[in-house]
N, C-alpha and C positions, 0 to 999 in steps of 0.2 A: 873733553879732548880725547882722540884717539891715536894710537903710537902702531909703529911696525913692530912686528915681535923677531925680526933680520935684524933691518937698523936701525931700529928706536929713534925713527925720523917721527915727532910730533905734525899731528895734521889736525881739523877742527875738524868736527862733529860731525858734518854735512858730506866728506870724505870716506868714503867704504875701503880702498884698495890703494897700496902704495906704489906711490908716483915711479919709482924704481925698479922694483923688481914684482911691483904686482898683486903683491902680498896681501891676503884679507886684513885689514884694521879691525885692534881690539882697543876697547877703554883702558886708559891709563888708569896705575890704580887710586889716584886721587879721584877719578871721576868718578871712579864705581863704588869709593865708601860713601861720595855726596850724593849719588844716586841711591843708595841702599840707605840711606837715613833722611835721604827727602821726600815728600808726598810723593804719591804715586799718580801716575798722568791720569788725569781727568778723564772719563769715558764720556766719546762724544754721546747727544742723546741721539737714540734709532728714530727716525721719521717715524710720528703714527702716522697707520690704515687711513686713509681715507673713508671718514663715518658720512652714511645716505643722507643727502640730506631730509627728507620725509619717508614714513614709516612705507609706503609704497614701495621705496628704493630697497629699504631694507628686508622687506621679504622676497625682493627679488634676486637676492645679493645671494640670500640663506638657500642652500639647498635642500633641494625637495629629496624625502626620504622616505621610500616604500614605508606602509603601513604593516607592522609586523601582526599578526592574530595572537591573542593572547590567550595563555592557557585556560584563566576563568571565563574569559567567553566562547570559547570552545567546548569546555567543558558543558557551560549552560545552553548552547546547542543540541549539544548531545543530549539533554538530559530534556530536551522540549521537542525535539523529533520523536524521543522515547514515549510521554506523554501524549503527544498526539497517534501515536502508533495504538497505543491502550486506550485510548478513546474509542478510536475507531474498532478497534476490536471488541469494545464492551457496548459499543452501537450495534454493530453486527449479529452479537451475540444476543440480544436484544428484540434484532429485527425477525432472528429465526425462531427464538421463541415466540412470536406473535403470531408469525407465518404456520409454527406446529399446535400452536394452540386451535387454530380452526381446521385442520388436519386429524384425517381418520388416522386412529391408534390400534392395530389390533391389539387383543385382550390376549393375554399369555392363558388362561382358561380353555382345553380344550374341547370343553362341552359345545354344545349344540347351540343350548340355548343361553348360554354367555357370549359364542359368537351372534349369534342373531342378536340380542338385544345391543351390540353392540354396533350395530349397521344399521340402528333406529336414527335416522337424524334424527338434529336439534335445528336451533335456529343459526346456528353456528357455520354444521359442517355440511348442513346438506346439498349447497353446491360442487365442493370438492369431490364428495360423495359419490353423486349421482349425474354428474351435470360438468363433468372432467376427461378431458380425452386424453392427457397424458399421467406416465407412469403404469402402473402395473397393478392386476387384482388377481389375486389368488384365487382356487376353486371353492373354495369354502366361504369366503366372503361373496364369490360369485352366487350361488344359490342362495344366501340367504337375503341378497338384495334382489335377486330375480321373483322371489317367492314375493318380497313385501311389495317390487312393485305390480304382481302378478294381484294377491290382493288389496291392493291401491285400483287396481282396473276393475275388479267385479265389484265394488263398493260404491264405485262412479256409475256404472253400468245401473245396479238395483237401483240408485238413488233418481240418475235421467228414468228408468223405467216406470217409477212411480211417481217422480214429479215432472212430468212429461214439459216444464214453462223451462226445464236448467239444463234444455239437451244443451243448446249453445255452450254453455259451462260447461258440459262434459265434454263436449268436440276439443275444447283448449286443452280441459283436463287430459284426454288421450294423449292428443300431441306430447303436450309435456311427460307423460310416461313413456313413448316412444322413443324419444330421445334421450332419456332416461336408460330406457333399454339397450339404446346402440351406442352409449356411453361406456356401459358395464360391460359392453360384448369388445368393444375395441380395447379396453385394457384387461381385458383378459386373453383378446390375442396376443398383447405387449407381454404378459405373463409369461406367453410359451413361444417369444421371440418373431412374433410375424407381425406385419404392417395390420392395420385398420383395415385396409384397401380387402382384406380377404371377406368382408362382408358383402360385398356384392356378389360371390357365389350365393346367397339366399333366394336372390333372383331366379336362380335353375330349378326348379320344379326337382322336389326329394332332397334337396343341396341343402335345404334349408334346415332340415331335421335331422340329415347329416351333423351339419353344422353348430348346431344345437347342442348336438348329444357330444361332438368334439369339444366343445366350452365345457360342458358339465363334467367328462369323465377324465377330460386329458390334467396330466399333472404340469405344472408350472415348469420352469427352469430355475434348477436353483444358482443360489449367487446372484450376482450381478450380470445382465445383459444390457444393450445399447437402447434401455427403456428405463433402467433404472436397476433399485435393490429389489428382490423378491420379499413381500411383506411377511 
């Protein structure tokens, strides 16, 4: 039951505001000790979610949520870029050792005949050698391969002269010295910073002995030019 707290006109339950004067309705105090020691109102129950009915429904219900990278697989990225980085570097490192293994070495020995014996192919290096147009040859390695293929020529020469059936052999044998020769004179012009192309001054009559005596007497460029290291 509730009352007016004006004029304690009793009204039922269902009544908020007095008929009279307007007044908000409070519980009388019989009602409020039966109410403070009667149960307390039932909580209706919340409607459950409506559940998918098949597993289809339900992952389409569920949201999709970016794929976050994790710091252990981040980590083990890093650490497999790094191992292929080191592979390839100790391939590398690999290939140019194979590459300088059949590659002439000067001999730190300034003698005469440390450098010459050191310009003797093998079976190795003596295409690089002899038989190479790029990079560079110093004067000192220039003479000593000019001499050996100077006699590499009279050795061919005596041999066709007295066994008159191996000219054929020797005409190849030339050639291959020739080219030989204009291998060792082009990177010896790379040495003192000019094209190859200056060999066809040889062709001018006196240009040739000029030219000659240019390769043997001029000194190289030191350091690096756009032919290479000086050896």
């Amino acid at each position: 039951m509730k009352t007016c707290p004006k004029c304690h006109k009793i009204y039922e339950d269902s009544q908020n505001f007095c008929s009279i004067d307007g007044t908000k309705l409070v519980l009388t105090p019989v009602s409020q000790a039966l109410r403070s020691n009667g149960q307390q109102p039932e909580e209706q129950p919340q409607p459950e979610a409506a559940q998918p009915e098949n597993a289809a429904d339900a992952q389409q219900t569920e949201p999709v949520q970016d794929p976050q990278p994790q710091p252990d697989t981040q980590q083990e990225n890093a650490q497999q870029q790094t191992e292929q980085q080191n592979s390839w570097q100790q391939q590398n490192w690999q290939y140019q050792q194979q590459q300088n293994q059949y590659q002439y070495r000067p001999t730190n020995d300034p003698s005469f005949s440390a450098r010459f014996q050191a310009n003797i192919p093998d079976a190795n290096t003596w295409k690089p050698m002899y038989f190479s147009f790029d990079g560079r040859l110093s004067r000192g390695d220039y003479v000593c391969r000019w001499l050996l293929l100077l006699g590499c020529a009279v050795v061919v020469s005596l041999i066709c002269g007295i066994i008159s059936i191996l000219a054929p052999i020797g005409a190849l044998a030339f050639i291959a010295l020739c080219v030989a020769q204009i291998s060792i004179s082009v990177r010896r012009l790379h040495d003192r910073g000019h094209s190859g192309l200056w060999l066809f001054l040889c062709v001018i009559p006196a240009a040739n002995l000029l030219m000659f005596l240019y390769l043997l007497f001029a000194a190289g460029q030191p350091g690096v030019n756009e032919y290479g290291a000086a050896e």
